[in-house]
C-alpha positions in Angstrom: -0.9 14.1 -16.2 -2.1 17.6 -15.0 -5.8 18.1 -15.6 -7.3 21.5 -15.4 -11.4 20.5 -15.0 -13.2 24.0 -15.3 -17.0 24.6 -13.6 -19.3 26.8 -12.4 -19.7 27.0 -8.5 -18.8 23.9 -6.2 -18.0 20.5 -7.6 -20.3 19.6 -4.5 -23.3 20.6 -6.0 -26.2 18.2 -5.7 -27.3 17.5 -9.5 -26.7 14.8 -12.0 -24.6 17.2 -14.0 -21.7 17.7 -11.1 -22.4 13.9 -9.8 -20.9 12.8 -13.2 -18.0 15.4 -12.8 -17.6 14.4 -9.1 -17.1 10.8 -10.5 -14.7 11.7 -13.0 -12.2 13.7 -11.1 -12.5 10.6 -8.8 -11.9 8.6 -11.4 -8.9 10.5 -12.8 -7.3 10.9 -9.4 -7.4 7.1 -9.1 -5.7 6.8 -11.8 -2.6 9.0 -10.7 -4.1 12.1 -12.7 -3.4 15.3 -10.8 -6.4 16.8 -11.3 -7.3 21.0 -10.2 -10.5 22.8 -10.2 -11.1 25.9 -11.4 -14.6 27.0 -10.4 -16.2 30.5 -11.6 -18.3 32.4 -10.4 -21.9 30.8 -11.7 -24.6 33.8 -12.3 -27.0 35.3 -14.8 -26.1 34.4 -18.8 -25.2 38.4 -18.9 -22.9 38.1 -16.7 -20.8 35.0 -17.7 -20.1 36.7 -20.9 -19.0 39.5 -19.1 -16.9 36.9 -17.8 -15.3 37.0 -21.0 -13.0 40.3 -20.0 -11.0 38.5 -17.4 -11.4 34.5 -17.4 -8.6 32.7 -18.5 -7.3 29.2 -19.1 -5.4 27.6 -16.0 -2.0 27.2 -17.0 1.0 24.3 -15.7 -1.8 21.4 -17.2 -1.4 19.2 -20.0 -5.3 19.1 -20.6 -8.0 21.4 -20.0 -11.7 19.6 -19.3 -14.4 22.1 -19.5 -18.1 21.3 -18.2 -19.9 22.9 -21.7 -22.2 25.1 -19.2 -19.4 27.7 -18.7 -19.2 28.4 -22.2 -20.1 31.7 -22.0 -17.5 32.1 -19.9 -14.6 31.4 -21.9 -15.4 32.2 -25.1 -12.9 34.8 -25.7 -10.2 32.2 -23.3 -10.5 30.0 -25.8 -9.9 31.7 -28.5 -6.6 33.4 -27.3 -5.6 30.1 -26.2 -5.4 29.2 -29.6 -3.9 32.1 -31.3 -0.8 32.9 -28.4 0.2 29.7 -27.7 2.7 27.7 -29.4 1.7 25.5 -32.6 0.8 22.7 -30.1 -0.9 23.8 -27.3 -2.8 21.8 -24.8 -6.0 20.3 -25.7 -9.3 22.0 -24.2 -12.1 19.2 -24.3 -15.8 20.2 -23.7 -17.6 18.1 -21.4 -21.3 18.2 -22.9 -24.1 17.2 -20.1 -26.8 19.1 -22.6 -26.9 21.8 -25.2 -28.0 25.6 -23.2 -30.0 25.8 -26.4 -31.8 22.7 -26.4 -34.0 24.0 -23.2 -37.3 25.6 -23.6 -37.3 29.6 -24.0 -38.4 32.1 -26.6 -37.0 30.6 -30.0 -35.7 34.6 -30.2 -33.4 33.7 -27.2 -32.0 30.1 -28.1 -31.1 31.5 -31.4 -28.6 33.7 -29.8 -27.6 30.7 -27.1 -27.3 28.6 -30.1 -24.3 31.1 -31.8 -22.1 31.0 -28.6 -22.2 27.4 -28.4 -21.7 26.9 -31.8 -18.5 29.4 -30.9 -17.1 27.4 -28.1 -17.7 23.8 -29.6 -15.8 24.5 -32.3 -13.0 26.2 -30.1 -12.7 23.1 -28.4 -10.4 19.8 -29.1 -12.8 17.1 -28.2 -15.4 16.0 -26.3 -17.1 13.8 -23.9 -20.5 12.8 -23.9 -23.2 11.6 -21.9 -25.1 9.3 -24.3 -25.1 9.1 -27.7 -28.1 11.8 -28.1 -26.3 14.6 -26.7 -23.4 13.2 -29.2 -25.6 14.4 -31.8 -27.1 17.2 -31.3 -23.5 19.0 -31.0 -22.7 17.6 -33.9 -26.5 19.1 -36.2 -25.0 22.3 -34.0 -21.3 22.4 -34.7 -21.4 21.0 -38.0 -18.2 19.4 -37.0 -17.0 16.0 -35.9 -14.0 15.9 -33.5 -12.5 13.4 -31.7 -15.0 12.4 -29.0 -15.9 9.7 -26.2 -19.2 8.5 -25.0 -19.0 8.1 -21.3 -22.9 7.1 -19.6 -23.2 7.5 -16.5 -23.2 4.3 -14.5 -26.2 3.7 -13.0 -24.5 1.1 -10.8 -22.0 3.0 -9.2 -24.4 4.2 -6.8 -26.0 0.6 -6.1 -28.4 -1.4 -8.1 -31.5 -3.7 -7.9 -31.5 -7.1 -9.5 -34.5 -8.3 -12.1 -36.2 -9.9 -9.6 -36.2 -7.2 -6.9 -37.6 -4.7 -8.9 -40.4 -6.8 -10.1 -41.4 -8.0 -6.3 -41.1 -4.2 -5.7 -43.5 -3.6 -8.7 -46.5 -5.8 -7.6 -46.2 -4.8 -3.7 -49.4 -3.7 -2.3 -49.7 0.1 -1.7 -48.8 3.6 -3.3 -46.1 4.4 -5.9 -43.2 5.3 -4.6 -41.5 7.7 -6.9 -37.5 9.6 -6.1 -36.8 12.0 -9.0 -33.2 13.2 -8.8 -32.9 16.1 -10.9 -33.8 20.0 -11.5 -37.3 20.6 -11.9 -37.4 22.1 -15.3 -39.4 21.0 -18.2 -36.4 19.6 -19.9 -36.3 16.7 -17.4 -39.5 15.6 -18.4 -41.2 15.2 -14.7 -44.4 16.9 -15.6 -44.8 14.1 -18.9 -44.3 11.2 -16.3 -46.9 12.9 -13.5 -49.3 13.8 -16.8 -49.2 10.0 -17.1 -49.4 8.7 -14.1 -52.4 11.0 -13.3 -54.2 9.0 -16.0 -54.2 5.6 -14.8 -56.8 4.5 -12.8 -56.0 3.8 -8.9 -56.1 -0.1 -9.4 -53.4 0.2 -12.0 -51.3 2.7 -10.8 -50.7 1.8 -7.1 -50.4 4.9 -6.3 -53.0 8.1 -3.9 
């Protein structure tokens, strides 16, 4: 099968969100897929919809995966894929890491976030998801319930720690050793677990 997977920027971009995608074009390619990707340009919000004048749809696939951040992107795409292809075009599925809209702004500005994905999830085919959570938030958004698959990410693909390791690593002596992987925004709750951590007393937290 021909796969058209469509991004912002490199697929080698270190966060969670393109780690998942790196692991699923892996995936896809192991499995004979033919996968191609299309990156655009990644920017300001203004100027992805802009985007909207000249970004189109690869073509030659049999299945379009698109990353849900690009939505601004191909909102128009989308649409005229629909309308000038034949009766049975390809399927475009949305690949939903976490709604724009759900991040903290202005309520003025997710209001108008909210509309274009509301637009694009229900100019898609499908979807995958990352856990059942972002499942249903596009659904409350959408309003709609089409075919979908919850994939989690595997936390042991990248190597794992048995029970009894990580409670011998629990009661070591000495400070709290913390690795946070992630953007540092408030929607990845860092700050909640440092709030919390900042609250225990030294004897129980381990931690300077």
């Amino acid at each position: 099968m021909k796969i058209g997977l469509v991004i912002y920027g490199s697929l080698e971009t270190m966060s969670g969100g393109y780690l998942y995608d790196r692991q699923l074009v892996s995936y896809l390619r192991s499995r004979g897929d033919d996968v191609q990707v299309v990156s655009l340009c990644s920017g300001g919000y203004v100027r992805h919809l802009v985007d909207n004048l000249h970004a189109r749809l690869p073509s030659n696939v049999d299945l379009v995966i698109e990353d849900e951040l690009v939505h601004a992107s191909l909102l128009v795409g989308n649409a005229l894929h629909h309308r000038v292809h034949s009766p049975k075009p390809y399927p475009i599925i949305s690949l939903v890491h976490n709604l724009h809209s759900s991040e903290r702004r202005p309520a003025w500005q997710n209001a108008l976030y909210r509309e274009a994905e509301r637009l694009h999830l229900r100019s898609v085919d499908g979807f995958i998801f990352n856990s059942s959570i972002t499942h249903d938030s596009v659904r409350v958004l959408s309003g709609d319930d089409r075919p979908y698959v919850i994939a989690t990410p595997g936390g042991d693909r990248l190597g794992s720690l048995t029970t009894e390791q990580v409670h011998a690593r629990a009661i070591e002596p000495g400070p709290l050793r913390l690795l946070f992987l992630a953007n540092v925004i408030p929607l990845k709750g860092l700050h909640v677990v440092l709030d919390a951590l900042s609250r225990l007393s030294p004897i129980h937290a381990f931690w300077k």
